[in-house]
mmCIF file of the N, C-alpha and C atoms, coordinates in Angstrom:
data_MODEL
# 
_entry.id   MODEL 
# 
loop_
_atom_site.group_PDB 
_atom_site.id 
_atom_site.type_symbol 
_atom_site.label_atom_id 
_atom_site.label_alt_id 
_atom_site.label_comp_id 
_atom_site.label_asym_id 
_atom_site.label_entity_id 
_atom_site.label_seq_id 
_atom_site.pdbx_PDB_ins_code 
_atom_site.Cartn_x 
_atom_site.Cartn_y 
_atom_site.Cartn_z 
_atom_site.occupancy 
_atom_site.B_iso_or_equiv 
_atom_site.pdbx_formal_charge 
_atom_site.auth_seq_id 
_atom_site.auth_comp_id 
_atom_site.auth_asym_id 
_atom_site.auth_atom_id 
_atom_site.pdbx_PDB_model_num 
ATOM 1   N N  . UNK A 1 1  ? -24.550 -11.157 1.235   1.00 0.00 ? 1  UNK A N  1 
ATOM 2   C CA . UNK A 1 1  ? -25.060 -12.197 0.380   1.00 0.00 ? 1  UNK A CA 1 
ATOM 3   C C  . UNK A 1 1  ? -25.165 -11.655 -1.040  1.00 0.00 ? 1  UNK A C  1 
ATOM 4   N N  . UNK A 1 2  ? -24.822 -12.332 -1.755  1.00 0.00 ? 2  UNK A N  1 
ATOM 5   C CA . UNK A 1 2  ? -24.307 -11.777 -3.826  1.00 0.00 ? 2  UNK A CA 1 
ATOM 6   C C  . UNK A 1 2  ? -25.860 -13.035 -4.092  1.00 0.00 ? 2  UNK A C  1 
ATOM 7   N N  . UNK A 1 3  ? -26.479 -12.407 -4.516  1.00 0.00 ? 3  UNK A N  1 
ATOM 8   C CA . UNK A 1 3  ? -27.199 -12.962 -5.349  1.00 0.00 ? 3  UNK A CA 1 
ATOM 9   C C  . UNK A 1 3  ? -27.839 -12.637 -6.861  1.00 0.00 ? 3  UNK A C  1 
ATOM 10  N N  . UNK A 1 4  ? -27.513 -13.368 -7.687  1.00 0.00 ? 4  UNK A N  1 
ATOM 11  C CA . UNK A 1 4  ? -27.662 -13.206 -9.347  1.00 0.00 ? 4  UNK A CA 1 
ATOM 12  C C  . UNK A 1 4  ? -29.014 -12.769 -9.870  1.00 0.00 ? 4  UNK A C  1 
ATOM 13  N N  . UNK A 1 5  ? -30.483 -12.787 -9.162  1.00 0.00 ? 5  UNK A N  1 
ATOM 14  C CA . UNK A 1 5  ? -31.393 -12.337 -9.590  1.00 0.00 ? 5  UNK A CA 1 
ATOM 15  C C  . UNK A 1 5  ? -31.146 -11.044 -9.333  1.00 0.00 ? 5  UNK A C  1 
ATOM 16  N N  . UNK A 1 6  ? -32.099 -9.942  -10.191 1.00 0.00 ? 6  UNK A N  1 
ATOM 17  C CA . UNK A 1 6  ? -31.890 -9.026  -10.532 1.00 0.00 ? 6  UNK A CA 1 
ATOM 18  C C  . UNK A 1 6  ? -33.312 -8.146  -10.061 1.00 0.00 ? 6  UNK A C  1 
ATOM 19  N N  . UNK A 1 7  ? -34.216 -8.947  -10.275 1.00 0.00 ? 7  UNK A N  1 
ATOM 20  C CA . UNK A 1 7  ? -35.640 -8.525  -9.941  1.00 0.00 ? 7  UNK A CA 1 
ATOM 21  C C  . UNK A 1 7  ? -36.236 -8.586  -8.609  1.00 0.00 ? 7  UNK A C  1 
ATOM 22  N N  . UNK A 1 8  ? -35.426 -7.110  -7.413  1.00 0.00 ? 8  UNK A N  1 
ATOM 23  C CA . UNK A 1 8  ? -36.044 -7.762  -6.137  1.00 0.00 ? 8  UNK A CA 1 
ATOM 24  C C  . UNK A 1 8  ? -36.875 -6.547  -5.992  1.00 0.00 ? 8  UNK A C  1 
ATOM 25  N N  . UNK A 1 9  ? -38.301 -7.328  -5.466  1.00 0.00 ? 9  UNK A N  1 
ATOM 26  C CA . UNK A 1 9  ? -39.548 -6.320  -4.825  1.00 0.00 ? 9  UNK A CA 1 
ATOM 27  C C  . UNK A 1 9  ? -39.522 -6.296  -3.932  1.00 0.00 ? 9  UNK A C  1 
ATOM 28  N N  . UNK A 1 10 ? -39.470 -5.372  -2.900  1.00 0.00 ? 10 UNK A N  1 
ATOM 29  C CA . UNK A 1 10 ? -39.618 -5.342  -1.858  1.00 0.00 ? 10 UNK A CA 1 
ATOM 30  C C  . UNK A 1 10 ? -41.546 -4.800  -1.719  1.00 0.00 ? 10 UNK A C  1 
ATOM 31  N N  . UNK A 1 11 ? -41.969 -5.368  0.129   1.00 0.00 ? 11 UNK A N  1 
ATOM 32  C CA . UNK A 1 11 ? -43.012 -5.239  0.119   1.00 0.00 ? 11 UNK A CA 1 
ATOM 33  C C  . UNK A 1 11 ? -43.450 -5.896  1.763   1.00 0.00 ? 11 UNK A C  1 
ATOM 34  N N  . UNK A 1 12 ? -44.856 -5.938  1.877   1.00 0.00 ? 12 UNK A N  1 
ATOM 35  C CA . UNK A 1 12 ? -45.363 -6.178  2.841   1.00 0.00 ? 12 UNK A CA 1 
ATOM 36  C C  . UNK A 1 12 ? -46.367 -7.099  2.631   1.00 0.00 ? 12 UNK A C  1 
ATOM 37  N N  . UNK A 1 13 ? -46.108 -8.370  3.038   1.00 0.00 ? 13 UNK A N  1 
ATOM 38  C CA . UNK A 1 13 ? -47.407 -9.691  3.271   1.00 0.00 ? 13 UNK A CA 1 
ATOM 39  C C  . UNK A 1 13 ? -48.546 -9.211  3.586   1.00 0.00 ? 13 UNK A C  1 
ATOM 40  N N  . UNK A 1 14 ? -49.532 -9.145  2.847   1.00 0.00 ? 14 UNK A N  1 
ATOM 41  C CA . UNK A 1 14 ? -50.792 -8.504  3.287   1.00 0.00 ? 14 UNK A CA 1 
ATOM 42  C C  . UNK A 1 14 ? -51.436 -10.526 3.469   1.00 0.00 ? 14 UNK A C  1 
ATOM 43  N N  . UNK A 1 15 ? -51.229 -11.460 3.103   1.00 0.00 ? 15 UNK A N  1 
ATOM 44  C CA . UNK A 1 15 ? -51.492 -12.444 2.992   1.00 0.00 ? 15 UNK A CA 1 
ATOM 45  C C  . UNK A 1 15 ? -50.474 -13.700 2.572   1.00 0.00 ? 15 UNK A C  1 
ATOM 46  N N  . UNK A 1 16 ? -50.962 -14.826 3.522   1.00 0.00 ? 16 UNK A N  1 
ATOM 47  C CA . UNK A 1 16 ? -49.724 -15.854 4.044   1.00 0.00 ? 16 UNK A CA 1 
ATOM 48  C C  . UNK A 1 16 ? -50.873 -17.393 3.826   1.00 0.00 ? 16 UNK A C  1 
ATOM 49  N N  . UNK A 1 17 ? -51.282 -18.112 3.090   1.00 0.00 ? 17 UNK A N  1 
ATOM 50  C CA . UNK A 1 17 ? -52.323 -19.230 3.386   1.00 0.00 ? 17 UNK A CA 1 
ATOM 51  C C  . UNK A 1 17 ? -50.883 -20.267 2.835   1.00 0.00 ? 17 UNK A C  1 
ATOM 52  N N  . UNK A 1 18 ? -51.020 -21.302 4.268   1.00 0.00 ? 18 UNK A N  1 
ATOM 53  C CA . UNK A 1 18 ? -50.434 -22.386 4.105   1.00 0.00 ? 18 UNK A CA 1 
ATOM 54  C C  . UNK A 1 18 ? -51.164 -23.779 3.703   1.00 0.00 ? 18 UNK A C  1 
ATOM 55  N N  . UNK A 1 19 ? -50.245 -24.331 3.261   1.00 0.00 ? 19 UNK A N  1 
ATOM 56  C CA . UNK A 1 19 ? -51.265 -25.611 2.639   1.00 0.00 ? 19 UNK A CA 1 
ATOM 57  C C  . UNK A 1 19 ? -50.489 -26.915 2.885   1.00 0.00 ? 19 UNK A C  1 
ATOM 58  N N  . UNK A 1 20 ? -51.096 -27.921 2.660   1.00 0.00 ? 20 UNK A N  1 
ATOM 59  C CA . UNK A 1 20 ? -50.057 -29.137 3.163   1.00 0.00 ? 20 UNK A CA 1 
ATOM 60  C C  . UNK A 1 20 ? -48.625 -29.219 3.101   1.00 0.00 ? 20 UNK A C  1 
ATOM 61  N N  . UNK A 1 21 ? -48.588 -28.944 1.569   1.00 0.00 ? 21 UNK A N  1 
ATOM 62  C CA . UNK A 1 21 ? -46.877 -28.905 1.106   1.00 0.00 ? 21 UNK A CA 1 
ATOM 63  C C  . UNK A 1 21 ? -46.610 -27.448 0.298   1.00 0.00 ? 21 UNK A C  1 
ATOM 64  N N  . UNK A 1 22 ? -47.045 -26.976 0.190   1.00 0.00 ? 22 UNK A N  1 
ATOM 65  C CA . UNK A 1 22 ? -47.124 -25.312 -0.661  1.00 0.00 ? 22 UNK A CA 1 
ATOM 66  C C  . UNK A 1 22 ? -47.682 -24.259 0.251   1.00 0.00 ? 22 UNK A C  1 
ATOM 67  N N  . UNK A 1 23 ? -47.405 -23.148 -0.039  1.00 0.00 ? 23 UNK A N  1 
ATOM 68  C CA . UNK A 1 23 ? -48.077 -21.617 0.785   1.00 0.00 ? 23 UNK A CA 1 
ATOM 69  C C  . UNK A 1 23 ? -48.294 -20.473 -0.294  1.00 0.00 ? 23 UNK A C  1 
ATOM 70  N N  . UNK A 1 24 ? -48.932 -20.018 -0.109  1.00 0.00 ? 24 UNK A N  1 
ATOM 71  C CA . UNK A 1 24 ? -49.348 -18.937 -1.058  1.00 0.00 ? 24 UNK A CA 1 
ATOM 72  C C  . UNK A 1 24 ? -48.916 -17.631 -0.270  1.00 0.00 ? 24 UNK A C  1 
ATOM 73  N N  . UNK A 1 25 ? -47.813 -16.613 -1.266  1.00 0.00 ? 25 UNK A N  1 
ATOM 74  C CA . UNK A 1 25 ? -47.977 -15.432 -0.184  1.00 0.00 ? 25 UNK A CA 1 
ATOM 75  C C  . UNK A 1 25 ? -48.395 -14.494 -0.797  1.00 0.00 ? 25 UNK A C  1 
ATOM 76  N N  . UNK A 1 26 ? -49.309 -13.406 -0.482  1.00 0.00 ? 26 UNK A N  1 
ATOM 77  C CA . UNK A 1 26 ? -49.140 -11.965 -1.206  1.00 0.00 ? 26 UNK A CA 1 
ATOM 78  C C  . UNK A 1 26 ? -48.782 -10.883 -0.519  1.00 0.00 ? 26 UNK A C  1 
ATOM 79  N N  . UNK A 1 27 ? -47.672 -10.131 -1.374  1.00 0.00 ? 27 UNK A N  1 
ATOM 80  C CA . UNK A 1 27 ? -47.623 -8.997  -0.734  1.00 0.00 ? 27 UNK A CA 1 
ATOM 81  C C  . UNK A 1 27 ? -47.806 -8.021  -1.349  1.00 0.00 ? 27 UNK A C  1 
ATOM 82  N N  . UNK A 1 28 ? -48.330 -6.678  -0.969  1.00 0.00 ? 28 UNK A N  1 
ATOM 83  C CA . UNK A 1 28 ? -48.655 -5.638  -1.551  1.00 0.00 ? 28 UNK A CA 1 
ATOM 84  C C  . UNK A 1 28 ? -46.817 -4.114  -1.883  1.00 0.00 ? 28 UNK A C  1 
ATOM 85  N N  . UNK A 1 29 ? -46.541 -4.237  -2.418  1.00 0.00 ? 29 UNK A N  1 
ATOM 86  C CA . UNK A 1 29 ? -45.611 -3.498  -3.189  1.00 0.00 ? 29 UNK A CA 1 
ATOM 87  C C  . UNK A 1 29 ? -45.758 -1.801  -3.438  1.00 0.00 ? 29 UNK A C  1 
ATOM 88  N N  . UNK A 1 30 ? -47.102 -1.683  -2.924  1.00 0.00 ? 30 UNK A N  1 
ATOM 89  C CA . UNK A 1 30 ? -46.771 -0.334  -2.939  1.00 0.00 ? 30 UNK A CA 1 
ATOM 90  C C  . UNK A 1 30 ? -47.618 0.377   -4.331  1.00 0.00 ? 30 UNK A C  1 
ATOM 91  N N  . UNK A 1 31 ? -48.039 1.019   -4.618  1.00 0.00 ? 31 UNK A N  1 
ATOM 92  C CA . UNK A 1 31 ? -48.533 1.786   -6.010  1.00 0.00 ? 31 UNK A CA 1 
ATOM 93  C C  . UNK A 1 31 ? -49.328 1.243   -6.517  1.00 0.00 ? 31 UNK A C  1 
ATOM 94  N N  . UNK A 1 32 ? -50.025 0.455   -5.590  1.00 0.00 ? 32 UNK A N  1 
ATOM 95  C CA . UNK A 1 32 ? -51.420 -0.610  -6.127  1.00 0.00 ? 32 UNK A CA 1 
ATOM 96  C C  . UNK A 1 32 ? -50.826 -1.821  -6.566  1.00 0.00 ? 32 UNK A C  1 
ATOM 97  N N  . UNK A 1 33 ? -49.353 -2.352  -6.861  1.00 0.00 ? 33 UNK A N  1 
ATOM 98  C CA . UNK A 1 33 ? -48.941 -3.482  -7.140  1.00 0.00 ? 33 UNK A CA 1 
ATOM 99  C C  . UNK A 1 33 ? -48.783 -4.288  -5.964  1.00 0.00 ? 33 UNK A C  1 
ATOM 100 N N  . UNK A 1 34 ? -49.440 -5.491  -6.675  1.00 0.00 ? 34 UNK A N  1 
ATOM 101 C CA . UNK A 1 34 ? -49.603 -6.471  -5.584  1.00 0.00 ? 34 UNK A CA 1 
ATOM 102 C C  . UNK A 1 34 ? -48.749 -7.896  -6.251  1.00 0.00 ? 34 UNK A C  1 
ATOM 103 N N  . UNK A 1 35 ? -47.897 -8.873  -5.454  1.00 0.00 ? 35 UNK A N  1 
ATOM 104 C CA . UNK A 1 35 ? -47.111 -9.613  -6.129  1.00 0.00 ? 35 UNK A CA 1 
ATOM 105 C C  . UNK A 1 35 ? -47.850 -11.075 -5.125  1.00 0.00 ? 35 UNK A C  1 
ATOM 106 N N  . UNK A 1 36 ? -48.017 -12.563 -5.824  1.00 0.00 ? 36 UNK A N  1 
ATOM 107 C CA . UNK A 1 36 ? -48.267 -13.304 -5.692  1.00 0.00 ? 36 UNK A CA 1 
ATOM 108 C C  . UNK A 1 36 ? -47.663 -14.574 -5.451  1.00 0.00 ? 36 UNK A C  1 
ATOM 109 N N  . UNK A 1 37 ? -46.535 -15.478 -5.099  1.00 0.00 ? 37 UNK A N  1 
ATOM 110 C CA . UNK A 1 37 ? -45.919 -16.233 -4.976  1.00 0.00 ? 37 UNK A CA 1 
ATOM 111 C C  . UNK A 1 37 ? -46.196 -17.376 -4.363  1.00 0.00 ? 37 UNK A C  1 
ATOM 112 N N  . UNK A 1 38 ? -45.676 -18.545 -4.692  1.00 0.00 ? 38 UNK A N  1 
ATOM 113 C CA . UNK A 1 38 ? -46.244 -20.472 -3.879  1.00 0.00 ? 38 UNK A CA 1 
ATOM 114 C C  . UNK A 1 38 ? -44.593 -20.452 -3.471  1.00 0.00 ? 38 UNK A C  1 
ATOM 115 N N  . UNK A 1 39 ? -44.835 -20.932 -2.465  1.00 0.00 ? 39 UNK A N  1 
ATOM 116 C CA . UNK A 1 39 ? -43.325 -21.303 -2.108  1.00 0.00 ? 39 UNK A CA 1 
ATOM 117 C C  . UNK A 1 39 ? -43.631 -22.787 -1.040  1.00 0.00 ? 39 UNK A C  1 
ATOM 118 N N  . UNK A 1 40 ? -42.314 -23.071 -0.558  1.00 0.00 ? 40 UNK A N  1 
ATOM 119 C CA . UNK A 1 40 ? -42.982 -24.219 0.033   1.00 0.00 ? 40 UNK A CA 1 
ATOM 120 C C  . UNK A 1 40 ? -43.627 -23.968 1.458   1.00 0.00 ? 40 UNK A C  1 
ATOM 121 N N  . UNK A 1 41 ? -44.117 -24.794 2.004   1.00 0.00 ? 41 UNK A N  1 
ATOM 122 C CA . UNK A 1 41 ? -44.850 -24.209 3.133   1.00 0.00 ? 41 UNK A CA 1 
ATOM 123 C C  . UNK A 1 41 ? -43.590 -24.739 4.568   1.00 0.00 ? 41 UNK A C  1 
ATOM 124 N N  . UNK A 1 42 ? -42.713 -25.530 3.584   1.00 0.00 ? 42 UNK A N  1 
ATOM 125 C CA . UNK A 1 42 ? -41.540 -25.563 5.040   1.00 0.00 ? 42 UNK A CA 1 
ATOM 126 C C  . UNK A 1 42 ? -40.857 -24.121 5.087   1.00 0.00 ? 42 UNK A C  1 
ATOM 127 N N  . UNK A 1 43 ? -40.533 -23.353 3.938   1.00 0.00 ? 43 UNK A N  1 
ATOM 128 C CA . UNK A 1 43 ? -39.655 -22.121 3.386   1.00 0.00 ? 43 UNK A CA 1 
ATOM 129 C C  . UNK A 1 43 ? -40.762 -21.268 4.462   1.00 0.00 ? 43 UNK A C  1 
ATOM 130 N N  . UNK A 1 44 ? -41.779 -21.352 4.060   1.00 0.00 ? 44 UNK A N  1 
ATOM 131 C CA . UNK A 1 44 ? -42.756 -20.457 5.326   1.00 0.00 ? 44 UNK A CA 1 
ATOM 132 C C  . UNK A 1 44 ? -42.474 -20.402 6.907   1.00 0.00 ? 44 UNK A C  1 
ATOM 133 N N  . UNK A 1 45 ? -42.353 -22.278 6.871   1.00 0.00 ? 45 UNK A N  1 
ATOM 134 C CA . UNK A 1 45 ? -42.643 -22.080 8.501   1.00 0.00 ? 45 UNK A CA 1 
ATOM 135 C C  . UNK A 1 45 ? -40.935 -21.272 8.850   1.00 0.00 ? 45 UNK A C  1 
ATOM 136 N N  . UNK A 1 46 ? -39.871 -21.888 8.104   1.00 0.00 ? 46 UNK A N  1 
ATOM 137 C CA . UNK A 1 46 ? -38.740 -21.891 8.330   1.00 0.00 ? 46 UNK A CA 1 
ATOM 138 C C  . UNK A 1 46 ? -38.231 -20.112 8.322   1.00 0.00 ? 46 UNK A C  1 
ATOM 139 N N  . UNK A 1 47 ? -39.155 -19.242 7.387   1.00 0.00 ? 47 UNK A N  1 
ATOM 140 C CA . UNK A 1 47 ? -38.675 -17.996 7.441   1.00 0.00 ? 47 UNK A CA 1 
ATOM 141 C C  . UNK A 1 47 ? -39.604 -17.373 8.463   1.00 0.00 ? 47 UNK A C  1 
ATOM 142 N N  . UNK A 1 48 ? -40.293 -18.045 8.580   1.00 0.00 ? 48 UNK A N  1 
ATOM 143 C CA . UNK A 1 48 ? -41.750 -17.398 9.655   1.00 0.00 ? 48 UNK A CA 1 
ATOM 144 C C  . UNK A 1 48 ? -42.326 -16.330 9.168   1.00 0.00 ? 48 UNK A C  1 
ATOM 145 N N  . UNK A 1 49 ? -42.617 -16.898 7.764   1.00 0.00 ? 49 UNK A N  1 
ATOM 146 C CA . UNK A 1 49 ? -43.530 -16.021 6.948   1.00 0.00 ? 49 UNK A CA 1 
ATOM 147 C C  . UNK A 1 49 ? -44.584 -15.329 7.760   1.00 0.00 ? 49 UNK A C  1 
ATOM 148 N N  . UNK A 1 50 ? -45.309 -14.335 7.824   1.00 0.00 ? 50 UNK A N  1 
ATOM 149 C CA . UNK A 1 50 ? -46.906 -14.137 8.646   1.00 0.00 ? 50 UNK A CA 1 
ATOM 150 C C  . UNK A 1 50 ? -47.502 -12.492 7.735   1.00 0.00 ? 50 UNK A C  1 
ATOM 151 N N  . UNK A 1 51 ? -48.364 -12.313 7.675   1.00 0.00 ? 51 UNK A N  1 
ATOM 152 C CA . UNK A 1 51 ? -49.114 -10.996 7.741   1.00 0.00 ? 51 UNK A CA 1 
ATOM 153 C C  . UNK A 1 51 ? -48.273 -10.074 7.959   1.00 0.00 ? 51 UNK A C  1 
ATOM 154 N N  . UNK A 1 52 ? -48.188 -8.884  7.278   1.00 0.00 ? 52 UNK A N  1 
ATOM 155 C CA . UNK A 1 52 ? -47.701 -7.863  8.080   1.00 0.00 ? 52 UNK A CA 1 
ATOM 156 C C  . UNK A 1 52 ? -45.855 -7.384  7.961   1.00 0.00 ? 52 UNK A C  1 
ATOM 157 N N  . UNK A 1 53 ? -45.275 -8.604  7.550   1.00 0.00 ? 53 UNK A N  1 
ATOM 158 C CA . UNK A 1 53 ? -43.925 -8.308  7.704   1.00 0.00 ? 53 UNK A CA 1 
ATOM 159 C C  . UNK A 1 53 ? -43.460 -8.454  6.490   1.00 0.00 ? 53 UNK A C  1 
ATOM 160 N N  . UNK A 1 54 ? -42.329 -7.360  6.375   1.00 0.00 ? 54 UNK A N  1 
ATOM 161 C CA . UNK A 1 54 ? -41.660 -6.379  5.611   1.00 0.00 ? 54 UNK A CA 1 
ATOM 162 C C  . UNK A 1 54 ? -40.777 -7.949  4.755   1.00 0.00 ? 54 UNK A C  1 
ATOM 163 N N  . UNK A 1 55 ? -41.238 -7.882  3.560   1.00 0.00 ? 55 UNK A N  1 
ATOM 164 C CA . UNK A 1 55 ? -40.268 -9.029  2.950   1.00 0.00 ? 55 UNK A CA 1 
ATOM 165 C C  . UNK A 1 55 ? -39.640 -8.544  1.411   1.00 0.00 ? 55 UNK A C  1 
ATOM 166 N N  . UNK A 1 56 ? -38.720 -9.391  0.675   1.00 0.00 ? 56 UNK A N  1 
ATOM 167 C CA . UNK A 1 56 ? -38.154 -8.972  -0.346  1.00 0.00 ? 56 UNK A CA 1 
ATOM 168 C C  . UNK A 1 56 ? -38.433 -9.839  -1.366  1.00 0.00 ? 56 UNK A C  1 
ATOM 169 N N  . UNK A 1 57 ? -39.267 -10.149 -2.482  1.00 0.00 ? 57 UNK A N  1 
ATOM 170 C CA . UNK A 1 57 ? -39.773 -11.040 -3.243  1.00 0.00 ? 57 UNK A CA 1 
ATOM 171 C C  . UNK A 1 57 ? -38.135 -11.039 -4.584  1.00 0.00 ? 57 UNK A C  1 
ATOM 172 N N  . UNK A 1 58 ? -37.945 -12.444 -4.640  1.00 0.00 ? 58 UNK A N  1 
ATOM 173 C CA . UNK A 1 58 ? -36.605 -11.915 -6.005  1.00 0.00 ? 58 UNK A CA 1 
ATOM 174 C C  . UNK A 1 58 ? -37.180 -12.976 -7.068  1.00 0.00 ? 58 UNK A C  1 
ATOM 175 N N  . UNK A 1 59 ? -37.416 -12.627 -8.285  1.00 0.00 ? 59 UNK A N  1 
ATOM 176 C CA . UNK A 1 59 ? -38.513 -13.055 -9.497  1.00 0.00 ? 59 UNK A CA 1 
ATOM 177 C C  . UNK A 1 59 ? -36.792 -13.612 -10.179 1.00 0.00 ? 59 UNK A C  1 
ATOM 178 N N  . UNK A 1 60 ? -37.059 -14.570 -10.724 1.00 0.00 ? 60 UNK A N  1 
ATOM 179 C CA . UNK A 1 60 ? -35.738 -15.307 -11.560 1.00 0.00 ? 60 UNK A CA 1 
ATOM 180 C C  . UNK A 1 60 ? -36.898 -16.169 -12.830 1.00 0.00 ? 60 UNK A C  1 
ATOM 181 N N  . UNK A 1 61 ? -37.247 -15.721 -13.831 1.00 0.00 ? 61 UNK A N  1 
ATOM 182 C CA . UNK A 1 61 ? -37.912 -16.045 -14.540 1.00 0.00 ? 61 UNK A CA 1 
ATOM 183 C C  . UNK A 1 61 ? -37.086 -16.580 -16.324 1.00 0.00 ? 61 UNK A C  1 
ATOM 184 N N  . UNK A 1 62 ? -37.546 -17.444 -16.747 1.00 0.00 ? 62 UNK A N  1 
ATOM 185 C CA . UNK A 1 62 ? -36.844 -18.512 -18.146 1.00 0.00 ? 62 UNK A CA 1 
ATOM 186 C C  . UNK A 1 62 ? -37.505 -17.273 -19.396 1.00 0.00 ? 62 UNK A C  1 
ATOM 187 N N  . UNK A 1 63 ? -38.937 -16.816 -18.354 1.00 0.00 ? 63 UNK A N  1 
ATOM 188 C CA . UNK A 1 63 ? -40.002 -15.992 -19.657 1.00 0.00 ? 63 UNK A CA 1 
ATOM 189 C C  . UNK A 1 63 ? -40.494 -15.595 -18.984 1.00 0.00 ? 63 UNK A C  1 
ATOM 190 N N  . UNK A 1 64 ? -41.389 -14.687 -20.073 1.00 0.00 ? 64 UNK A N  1 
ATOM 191 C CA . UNK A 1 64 ? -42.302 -13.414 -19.464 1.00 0.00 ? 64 UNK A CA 1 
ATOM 192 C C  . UNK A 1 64 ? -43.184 -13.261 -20.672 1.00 0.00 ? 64 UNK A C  1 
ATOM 193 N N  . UNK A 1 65 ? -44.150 -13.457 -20.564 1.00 0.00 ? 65 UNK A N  1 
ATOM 194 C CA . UNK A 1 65 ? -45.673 -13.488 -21.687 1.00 0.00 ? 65 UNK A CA 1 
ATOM 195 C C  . UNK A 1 65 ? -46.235 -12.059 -21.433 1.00 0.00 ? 65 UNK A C  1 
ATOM 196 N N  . UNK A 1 66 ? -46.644 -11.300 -22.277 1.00 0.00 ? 66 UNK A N  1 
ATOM 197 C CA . UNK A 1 66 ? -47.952 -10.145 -22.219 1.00 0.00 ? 66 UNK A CA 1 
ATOM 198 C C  . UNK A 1 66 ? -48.800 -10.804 -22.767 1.00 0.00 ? 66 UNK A C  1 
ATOM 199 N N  . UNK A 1 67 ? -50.147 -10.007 -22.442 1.00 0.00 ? 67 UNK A N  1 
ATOM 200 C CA . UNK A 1 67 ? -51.064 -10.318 -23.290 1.00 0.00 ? 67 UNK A CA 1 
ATOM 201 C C  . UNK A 1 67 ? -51.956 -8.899  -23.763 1.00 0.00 ? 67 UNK A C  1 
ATOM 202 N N  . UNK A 1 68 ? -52.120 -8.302  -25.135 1.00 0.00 ? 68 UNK A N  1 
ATOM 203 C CA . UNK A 1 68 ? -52.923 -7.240  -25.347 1.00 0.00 ? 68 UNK A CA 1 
ATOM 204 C C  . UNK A 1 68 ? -54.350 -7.458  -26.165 1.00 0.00 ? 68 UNK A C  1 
ATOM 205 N N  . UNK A 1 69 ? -55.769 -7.031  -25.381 1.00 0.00 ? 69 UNK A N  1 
ATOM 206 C CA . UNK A 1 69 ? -56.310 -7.429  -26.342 1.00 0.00 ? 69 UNK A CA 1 
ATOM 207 C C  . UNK A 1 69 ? -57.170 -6.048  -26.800 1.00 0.00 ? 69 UNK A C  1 
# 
């Protein structure tokens, strides 16, 4: 599979909350980075998102904001 994003994290679902039409996942990345994502909650049932398993997050972003204060 060729895919054009460039930004893949790999990591482990420490957390999976599904919601009517959206899911929230987090997975922990390793080095104290922790990554946050909504996806749909069919993409969940359909990948069989859960706790615990080894996944690959790929970030395709328009922008990217800092903030220093």
């Amino acid at each position: 599979m060729k895919i054009s994003g460039r930004n893949k994290i790999k990591g482990k679902v420490i957390k999976a909350t599904p919601g009517v039409v959206s899911a929230e996942v987090e997975i922990d990345a390793g080095n104290g980075i922790r990554l946050v994502g909504l996806i749909t909650k069919g993409s969940l049932d359909d990948l069989d998102i859960k706790e615990g398993d080894e996944v690959t997050a790929l970030v395709k972003a328009t922008s990217v904001m800092f903030i220093k204060e």
